[in-house]
C-alpha positions in Angstrom: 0.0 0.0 0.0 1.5 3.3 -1.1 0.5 6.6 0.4 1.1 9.6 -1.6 0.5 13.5 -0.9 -1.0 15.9 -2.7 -3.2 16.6 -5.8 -0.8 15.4 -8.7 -3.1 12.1 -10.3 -1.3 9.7 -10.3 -1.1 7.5 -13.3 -2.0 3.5 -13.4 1.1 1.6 -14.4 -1.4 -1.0 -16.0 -3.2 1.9 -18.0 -2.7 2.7 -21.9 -5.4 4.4 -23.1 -4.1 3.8 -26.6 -4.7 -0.1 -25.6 -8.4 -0.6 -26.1 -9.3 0.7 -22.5 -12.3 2.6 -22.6 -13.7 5.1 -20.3 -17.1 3.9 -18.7 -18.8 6.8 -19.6 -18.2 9.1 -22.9 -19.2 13.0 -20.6 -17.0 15.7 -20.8 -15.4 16.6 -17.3 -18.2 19.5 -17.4 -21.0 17.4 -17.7 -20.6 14.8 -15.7 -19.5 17.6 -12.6 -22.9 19.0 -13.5 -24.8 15.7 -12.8 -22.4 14.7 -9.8 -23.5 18.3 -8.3 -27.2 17.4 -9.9 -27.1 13.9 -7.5 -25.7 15.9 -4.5 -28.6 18.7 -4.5 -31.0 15.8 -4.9 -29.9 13.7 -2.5 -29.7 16.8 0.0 -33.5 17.5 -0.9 -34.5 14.3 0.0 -32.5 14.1 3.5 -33.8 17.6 4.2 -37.4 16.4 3.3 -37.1 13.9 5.8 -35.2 15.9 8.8 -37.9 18.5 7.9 -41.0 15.8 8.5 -38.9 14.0 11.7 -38.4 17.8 13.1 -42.4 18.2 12.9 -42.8 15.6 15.4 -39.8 16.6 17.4 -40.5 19.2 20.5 -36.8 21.5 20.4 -36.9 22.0 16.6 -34.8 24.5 16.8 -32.5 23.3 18.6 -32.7 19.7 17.4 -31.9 21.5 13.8 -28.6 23.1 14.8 -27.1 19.8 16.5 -28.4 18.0 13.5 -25.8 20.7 11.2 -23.6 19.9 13.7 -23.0 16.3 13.3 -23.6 16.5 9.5 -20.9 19.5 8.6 -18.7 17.1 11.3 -20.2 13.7 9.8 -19.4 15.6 6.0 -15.5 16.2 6.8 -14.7 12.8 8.3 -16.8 9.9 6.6 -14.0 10.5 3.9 -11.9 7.6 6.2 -14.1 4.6 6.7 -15.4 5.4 3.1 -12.6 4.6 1.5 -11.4 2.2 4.1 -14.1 0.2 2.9 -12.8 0.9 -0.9 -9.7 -0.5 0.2 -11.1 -3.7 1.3 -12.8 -4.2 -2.1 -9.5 -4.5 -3.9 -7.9 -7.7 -4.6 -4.5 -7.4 -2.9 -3.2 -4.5 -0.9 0.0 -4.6 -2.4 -1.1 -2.6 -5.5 -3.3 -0.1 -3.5 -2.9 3.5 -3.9 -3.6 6.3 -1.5 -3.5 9.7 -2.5 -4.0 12.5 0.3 -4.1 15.9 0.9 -4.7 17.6 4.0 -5.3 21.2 2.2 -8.2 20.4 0.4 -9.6 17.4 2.9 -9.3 14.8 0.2 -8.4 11.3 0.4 -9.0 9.1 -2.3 -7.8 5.5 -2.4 -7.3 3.6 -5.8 -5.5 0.4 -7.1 -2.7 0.1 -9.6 -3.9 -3.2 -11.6 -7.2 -4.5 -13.6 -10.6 -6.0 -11.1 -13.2 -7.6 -12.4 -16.6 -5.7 -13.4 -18.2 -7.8 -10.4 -15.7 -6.7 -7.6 -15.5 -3.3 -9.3 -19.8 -3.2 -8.2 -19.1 -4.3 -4.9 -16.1 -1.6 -4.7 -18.5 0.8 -5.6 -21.7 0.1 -3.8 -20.9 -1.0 -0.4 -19.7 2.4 1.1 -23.1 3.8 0.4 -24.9 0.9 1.8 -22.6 0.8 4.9 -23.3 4.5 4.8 -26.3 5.7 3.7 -28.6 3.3 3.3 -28.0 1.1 7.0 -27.7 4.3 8.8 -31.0 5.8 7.2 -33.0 2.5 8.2 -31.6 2.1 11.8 -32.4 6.0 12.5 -36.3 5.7 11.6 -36.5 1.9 13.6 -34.2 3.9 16.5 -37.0 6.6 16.7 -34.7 8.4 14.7 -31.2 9.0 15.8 -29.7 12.1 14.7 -26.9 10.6 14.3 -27.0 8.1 12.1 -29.1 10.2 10.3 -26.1 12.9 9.7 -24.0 10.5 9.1 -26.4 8.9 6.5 -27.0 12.5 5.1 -23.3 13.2 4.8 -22.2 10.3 2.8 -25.0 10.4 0.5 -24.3 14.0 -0.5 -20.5 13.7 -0.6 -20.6 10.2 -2.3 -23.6 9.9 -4.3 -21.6 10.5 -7.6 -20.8 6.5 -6.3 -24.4 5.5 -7.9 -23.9 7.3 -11.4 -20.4 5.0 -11.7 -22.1 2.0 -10.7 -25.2 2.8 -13.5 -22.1 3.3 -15.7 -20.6 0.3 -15.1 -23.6 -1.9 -15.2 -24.7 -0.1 -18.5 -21.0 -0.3 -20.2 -19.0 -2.5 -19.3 -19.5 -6.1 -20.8 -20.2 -9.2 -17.9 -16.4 -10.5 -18.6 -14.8 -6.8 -18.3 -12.0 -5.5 -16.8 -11.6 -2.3 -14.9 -9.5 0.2 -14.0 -9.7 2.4 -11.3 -7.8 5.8 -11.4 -8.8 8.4 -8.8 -12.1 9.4 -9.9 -12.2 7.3 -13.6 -12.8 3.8 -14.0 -11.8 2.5 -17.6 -12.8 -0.9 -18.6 -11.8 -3.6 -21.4 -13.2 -6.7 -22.9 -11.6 -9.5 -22.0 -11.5 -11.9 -18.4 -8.9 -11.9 -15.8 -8.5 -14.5 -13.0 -9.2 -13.3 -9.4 
C-alpha cells in the first residue's frame, strides 16, 4: 500500500489508453460535474425532506436543527476515512493499492494500480453507500430516529452519491467478462477476463 501527498493524479502503471481501455462513460469533465452536483442537490433534498417531517414531530426543533448541522458538517469532513477504508477492502491485494491524500483540500481518495473484475468493481463501488447511507437511514427511523445516524447517513450520500452514477455506468457499459481500472475518480474498462 503506497501513500502519496498531494493533488498530482497519479497514473496506473497498467493503463494505456491507446490499448483498447475505454472510459465507462463518454461525458465531458463538465458534464458529468454538472450531474455529480445534480445527485448531491437531490440527494440533499430528500434528507432535508425527511429531517424536515422527523423535526415536525420533534419538541426543540430549533435546537434539534442546529445539533443535526452539527453532526452532519462534522459527519461531512470525516466519513471521507471509513469510506474509503471500505474501498480499500474491495481490492484484490493491498499490495497494488494507492492512497493519495491531501490535507489542504480534505481529500483522500484510495485507488489500485492493476485491472478488477466488473463484479468486484460493483461491490467496490456500492458497499460504502450501503454501509453508509442506506444502513444508517434504516436504523435511524426503527431507532426513533437517531440524529446521528441520520447525519451520518446524510453526509455520505451527499458527498458520495456520484458512487451510484459510476455503478449505473458500469452496469450499463462495461460487458459481464470486463475488466476495470480504477484511477482516482475514472474507472476505464476492457473486454476481455482476468482470474481473481
Amino acid at each position: 500500500m503506497k501513500f502519496l501527498k498531494g493533488n498530482t493524479p497519479y497514473n496506473c502503471t497498467c493503463l494505456d489508453l491507446n490499448n483498447e481501455w475505454k472510459a465507462i462513460h463518454s461525458l465531458k469533465k463538465k458534464y458529468f460535474s454538472f450531474i455529480k452536483l445534480l445527485i448531491e442537490l437531490i440527494m440533499a433534498c430528500i434528507y432535508a425532506f425527511g429531517l424536515g417531517y422527523n423535526l415536525f414531530y420533534l419538541d426543540r426543533v430549533l435546537k434539534t436543527g442546529l445539533i443535526f448541522l452539527v453532526l452532519l458538517v462534522v459527519s461531512y469532513l470525516f466519513i471521507i476515512i471509513p469510506h474509503e477504508f471500505l474501498h480499500v477492502l474491495c481490492y484484490k491485494t493491498k499490495d497494488n493499492v494507492i492512497i493519495r491524500y491531501s490535507l489542504i483540500k480534505l481529500k483522500l481518495v484510495s485507488y489500485f494500480d492493476g485491472t478488477i473484475s466488473k463484479s468486484r468493481a460493483l461491490v467496490l463501488i456500492i458497499l460504502p453507500f450501503i454501509v453508509f447511507t442506506i444502513i444508517p437511514t434504516v436504523a435511524s427511523y426503527l431507532l426513533g430516529f437517531n440524529l446521528f445516524l441520520y447525519a451520518l447517513a446524510s453526509a455520505n450520500s451527499i458527498k458520495y452519491g456520484v458512487d451510484l452514477l459510476n455503478f449505473i455506468f458500469v452496469i450499463k457499459n462495461v460487458p459481464q467478462n470486463g475488466n476495470l481500472i480504477v484511477n482516482e475518480y475514472d474507472f476505464y474498462f476492457k473486454s476481455e477476463s482476468i482470474n481473481e
